[in-house]
C-alpha positions as CSV (number, residue, x, y, z in Angstrom):
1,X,352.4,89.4,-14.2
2,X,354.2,86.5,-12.7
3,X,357.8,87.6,-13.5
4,X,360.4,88.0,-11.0
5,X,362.0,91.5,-11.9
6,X,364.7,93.6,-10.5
7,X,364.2,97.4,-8.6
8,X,365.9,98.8,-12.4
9,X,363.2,97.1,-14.1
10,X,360.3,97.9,-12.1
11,X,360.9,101.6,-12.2
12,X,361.6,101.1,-16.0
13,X,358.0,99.3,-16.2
14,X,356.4,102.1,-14.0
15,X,357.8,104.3,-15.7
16,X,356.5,103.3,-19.3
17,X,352.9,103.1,-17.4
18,X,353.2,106.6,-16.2
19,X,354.0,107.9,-19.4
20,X,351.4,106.1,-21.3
21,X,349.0,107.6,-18.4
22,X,350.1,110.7,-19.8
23,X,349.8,109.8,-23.7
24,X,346.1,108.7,-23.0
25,X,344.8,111.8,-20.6
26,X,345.9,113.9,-23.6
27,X,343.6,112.2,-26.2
28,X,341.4,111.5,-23.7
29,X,338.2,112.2,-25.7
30,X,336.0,113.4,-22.7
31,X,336.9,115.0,-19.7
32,X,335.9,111.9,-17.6
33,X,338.6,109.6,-18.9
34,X,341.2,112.6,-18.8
35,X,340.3,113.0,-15.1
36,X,341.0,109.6,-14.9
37,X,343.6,109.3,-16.8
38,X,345.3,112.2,-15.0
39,X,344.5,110.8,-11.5
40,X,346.8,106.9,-12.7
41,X,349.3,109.6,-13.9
42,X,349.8,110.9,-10.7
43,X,349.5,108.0,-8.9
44,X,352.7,106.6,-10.9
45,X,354.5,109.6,-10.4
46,X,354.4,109.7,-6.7
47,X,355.2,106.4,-7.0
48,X,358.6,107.2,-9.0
49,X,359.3,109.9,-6.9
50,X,357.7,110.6,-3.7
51,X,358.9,113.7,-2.8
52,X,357.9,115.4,-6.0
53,X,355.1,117.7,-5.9
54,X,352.4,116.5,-8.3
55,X,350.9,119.2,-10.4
56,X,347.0,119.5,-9.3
């Protein structure tokens, strides 16, 4: 995690992370890991766009 990367990239890297958030809360196998699955997810999305709404 030492690399030097550019805005463009970061949000390309967040938003791979987000997405996999997303990925694992659906296969989540119990509800504890989709909670917290679902609670990274939103993290990464407010982070992408803070003036979106996140769905509850």
């Amino acid at each position: 995690m030492s690399d030097i990367v550019d805005a463009d990239e970061l949000l390309r890297r967040i938003r791979a992370a987000r997405d996999w958030a997303r990925n694992q809360e659906e296969n989540a196998s119990d509800d504890t890991a989709a909670t917290a699955y679902r609670a990274v997810r939103r993290v990464l999305e407010r982070l992408v766009d803070p003036s979106r709404a996140t769905d509850r």
